[in-house]
C-alpha positions in Angstrom: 16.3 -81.5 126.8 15.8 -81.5 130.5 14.4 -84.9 131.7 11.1 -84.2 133.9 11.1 -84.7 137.4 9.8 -88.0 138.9 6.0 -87.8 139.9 6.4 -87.4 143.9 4.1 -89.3 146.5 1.8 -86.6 147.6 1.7 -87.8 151.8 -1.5 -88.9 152.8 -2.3 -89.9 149.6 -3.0 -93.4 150.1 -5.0 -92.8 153.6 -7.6 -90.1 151.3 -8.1 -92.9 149.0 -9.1 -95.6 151.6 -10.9 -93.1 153.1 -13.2 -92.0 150.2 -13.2 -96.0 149.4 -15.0 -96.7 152.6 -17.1 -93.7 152.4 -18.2 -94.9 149.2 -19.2 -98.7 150.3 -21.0 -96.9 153.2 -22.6 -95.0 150.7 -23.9 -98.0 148.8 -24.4 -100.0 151.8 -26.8 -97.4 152.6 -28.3 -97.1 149.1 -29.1 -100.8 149.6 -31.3 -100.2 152.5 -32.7 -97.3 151.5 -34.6 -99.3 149.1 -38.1 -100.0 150.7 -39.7 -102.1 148.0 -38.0 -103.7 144.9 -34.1 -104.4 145.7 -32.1 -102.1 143.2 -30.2 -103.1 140.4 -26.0 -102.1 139.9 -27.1 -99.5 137.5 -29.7 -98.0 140.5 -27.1 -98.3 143.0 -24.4 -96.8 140.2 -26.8 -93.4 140.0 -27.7 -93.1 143.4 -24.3 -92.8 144.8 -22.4 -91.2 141.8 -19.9 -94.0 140.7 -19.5 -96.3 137.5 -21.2 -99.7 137.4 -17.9 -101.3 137.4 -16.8 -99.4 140.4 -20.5 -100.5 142.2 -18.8 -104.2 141.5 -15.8 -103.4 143.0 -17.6 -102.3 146.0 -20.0 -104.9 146.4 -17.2 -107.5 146.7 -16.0 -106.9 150.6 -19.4 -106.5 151.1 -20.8 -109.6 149.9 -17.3 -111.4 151.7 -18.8 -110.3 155.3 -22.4 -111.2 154.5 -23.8 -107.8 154.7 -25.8 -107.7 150.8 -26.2 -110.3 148.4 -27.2 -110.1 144.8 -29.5 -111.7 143.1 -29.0 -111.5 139.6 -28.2 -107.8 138.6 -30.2 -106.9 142.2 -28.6 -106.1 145.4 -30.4 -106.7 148.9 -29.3 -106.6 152.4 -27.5 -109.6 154.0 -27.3 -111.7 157.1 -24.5 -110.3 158.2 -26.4 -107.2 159.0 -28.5 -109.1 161.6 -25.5 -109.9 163.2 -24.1 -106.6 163.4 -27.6 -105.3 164.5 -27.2 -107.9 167.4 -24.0 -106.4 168.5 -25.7 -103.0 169.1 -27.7 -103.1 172.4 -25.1 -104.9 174.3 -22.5 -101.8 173.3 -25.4 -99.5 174.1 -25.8 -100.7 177.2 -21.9 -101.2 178.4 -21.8 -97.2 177.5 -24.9 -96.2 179.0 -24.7 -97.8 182.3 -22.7 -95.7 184.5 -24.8 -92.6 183.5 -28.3 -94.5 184.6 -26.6 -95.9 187.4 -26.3 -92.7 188.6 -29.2 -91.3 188.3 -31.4 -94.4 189.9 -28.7 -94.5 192.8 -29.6 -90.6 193.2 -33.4 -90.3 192.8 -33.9 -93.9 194.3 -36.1 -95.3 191.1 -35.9 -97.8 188.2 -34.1 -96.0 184.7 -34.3 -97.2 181.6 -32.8 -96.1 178.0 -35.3 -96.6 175.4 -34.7 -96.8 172.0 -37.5 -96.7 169.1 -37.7 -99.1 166.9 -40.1 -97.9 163.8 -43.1 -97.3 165.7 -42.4 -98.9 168.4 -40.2 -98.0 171.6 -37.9 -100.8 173.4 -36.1 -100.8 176.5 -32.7 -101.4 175.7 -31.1 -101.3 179.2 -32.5 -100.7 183.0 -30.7 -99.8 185.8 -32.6 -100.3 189.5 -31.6 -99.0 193.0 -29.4 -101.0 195.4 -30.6 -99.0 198.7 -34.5 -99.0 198.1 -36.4 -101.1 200.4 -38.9 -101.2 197.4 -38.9 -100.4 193.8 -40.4 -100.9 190.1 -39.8 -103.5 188.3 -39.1 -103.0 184.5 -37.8 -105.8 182.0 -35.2 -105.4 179.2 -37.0 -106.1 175.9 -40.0 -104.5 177.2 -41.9 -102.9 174.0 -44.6 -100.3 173.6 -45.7 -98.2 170.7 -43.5 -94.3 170.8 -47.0 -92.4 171.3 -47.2 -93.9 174.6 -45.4 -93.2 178.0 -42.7 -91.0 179.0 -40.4 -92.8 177.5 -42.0 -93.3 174.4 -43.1 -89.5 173.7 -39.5 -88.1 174.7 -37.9 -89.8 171.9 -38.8 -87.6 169.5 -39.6 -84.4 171.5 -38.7 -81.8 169.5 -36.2 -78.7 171.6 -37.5 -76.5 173.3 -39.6 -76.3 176.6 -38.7 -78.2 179.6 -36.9 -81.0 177.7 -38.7 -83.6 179.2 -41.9 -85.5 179.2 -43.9 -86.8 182.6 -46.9 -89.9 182.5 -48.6 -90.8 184.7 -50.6 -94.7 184.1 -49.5 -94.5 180.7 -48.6 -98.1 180.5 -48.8 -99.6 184.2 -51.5 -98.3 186.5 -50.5 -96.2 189.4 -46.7 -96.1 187.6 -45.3 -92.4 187.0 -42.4 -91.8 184.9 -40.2 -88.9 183.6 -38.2 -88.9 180.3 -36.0 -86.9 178.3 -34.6 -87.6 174.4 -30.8 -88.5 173.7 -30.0 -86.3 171.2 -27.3 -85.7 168.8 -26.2 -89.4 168.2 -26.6 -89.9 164.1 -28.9 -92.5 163.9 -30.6 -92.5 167.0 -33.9 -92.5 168.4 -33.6 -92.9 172.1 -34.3 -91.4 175.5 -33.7 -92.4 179.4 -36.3 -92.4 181.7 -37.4 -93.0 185.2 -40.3 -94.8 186.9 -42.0 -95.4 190.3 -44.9 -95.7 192.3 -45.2 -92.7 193.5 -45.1 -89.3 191.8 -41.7 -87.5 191.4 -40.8 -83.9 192.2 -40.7 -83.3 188.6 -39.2 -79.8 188.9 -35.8 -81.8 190.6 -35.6 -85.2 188.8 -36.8 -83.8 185.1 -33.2 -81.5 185.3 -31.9 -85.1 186.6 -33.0 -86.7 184.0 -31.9 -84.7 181.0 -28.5 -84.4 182.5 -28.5 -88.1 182.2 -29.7 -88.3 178.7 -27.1 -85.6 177.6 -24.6 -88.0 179.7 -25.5 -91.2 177.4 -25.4 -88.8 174.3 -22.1 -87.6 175.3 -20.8 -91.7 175.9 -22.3 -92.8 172.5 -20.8 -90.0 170.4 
């Protein structure tokens, strides 16, 4: 009787299961925030992304060694370690979004920023001013307003379509003007770059400016 032939190694086999590993504690990291009131238990987290309890377990553990969820009995809520990696973000965002706003204050002679919302509320995450302006606007990182407000603000989520940007004029600082468009097409995302100044812009040359910026930042966060 003919012996059977050795199982082979199918190549690449190894690299799919890592892969669909990690996809899986991204799924259950995610399944963890998701949760908006009452932390969920393993058998919650177990349903929601489509695995046994004991693999949920088997999960949690690399999870729970960097800090990013913690249980609490048979519940499971987010860690510390996500504040950290949260921390990390808007000093990447702004190393990759820089040389775009650069050149768009350089061009048009006026503060850019790159807003990000935040919930209900819009924060700018980086600012660029001109070096060959005898005068400019001022505008601080941190600075927060609520998303309904401001170019900035209503470009975020300004749906395609139309121009593709958004002009104010007082919005949030009297006698300020500013023109925004939305980043779009970065998972995750809520975000636009802007301009501002003193005096009103020739919206039909800096708008196109200003989305071609916006699409520049997508392009350098993708």
């Amino acid at each position: 009787m003919a012996r059977p032939d050795p199982v082979q190694a199918v190549p690449g086999e190894p690299a799919r299961e890592s892969s669909l590993t990690l996809e899986r504690g991204l799924s259950l990291l995610q399944a963890v925030a998701d949760a908006e009131s009452e932390a969920p238990t393993i058998s919650d987290l177990a349903n929601r992304i489509g695995v046994s309890r004991a693999a949920v377990y088997r999960l949690l553990g690399p999870l729970q060694t960097r800090g990013l969820v913690r249980r609490e009995g048979s519940r499971v809520r987010l860690g510390l370690g996500v504040l950290w990696l949260a921390g990390r973000v808007q000093p990447q965002l702004r190393a990759a979004a820089s040389p775009a706003l650069r050149g768009l204050a350089e061009r048009v002679g006026a503060t850019v920023h790159l807003t990000v919302a935040d919930g209900t509320e819009a924060q700018a995450v980086a600012v660029v001013e001109p070096t060959w302006t005898s005068y400019h606007l001022s505008y601080r990182v941190g600075t927060r307003h609520p998303v309904q407000r401001g170019a900035a603000g209503r470009a975020v989520d300004l749906p395609p379509g139309g121009p593709g940007w958004v002009v104010s004029t007082g919005d949030l600082q009297p006698g300020a003007f500013g023109v925004a468009a939305p980043v779009r097409a970065v998972a995750g995302l809520r975000a636009s770059v802007g301009v501002v100044a003193l005096q009103p812009f020739d919206v039909d040359e800096v708008g196109p400016l200003v989305v071609e910026t916006a699409e520049a930042v997508a392009a350098a966060l993708s």
